[in-house]
C-alpha positions as CSV (number, residue, x, y, z in Angstrom):
1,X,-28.4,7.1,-0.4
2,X,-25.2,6.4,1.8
3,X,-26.1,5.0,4.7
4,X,-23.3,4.8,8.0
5,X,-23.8,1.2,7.3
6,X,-23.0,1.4,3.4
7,X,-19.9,3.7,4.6
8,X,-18.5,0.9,7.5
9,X,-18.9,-1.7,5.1
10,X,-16.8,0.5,2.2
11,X,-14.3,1.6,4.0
12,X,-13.7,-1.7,5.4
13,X,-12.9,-3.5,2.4
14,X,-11.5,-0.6,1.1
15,X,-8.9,-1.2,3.7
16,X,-8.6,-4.8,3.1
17,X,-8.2,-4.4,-0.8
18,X,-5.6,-2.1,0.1
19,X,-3.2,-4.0,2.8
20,X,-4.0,-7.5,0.3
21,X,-1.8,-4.9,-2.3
22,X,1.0,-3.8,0.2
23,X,1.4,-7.2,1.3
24,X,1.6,-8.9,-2.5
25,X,4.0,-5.9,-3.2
26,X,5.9,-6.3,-0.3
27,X,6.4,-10.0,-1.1
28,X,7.0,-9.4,-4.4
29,X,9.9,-7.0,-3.7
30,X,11.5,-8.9,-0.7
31,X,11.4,-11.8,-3.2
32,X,11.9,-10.9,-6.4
33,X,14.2,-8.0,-5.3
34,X,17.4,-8.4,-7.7
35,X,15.4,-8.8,-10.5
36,X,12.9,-5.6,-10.1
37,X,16.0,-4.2,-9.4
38,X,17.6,-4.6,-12.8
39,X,14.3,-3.6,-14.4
40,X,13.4,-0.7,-13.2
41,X,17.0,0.3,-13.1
42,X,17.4,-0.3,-17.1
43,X,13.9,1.2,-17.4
44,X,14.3,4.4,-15.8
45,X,17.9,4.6,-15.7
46,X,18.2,5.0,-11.7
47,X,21.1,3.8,-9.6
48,X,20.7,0.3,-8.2
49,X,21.5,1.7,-4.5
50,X,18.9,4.2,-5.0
51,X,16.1,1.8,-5.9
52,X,15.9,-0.1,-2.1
53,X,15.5,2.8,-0.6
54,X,12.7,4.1,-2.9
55,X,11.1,0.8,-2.8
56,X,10.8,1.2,1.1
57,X,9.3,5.0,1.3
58,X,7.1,3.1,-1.5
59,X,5.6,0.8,1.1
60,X,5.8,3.2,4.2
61,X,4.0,5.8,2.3
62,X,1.4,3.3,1.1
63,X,0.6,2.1,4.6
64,X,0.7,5.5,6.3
65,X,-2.1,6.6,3.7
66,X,-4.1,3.3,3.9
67,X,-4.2,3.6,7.7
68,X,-5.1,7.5,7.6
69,X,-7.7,7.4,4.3
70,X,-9.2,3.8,5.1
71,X,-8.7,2.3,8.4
72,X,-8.9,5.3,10.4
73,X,-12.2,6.4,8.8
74,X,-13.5,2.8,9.3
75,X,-12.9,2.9,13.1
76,X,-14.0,6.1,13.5
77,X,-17.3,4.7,12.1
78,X,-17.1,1.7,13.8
79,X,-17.0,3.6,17.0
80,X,-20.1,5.4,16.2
C-alpha cells in the first residue's frame, strides 16, 4: 500500500536520479561538444548548426518536465 511517506520518499529520488542525468549530460555536451557533434551529425545526417540548438531544447525540455512530473509533486507532498 502507497503510503504519503512511500510517495515523498519516491518522488524525491526520483527527482534526484533525474537532475544527476541532466547534469552528466550537460557536462558531457559542454565538454565533449565537437565530438558528439560529428557523431550524431554522421549518424543522422543533421546539419552541424542545427545540432547546438537541439542539444539545448534537449536539456530545457528535460528540466522543465523533471521540475513539473518530479519536483513539483514532491513539494506539493512535502507541504502536506
Amino acid at each position: 500500500m502507497l503510503t504519503q511517506q512511500t510517495l515523498i520518499e519516491f518522488f524525491g529520488w526520483s527527482t534526484v536520479i533525474n537532475f544527476t542525468i541532466l547534469l552528466l549530460s550537460t557536462l558531457t555536451i559542454s565538454f565533449f561538444r565537437g565530438t558528439i557533434i560529428q557523431i550524431h551529425s554522421e549518424l543522422f545526417n543533421l546539419n552541424k548548426e542545427d545540432l547546438g540548438r537541439a542539444y539545448f531544447n534537449y536539456i530545457a525540455i528535460y528540466k522543465i518536465l523533471i521540475i513539473v512530473f518530479n519536483f513539483v509533486p514532491y513539494l506539493a507532498l512535502k507541504l502536506l
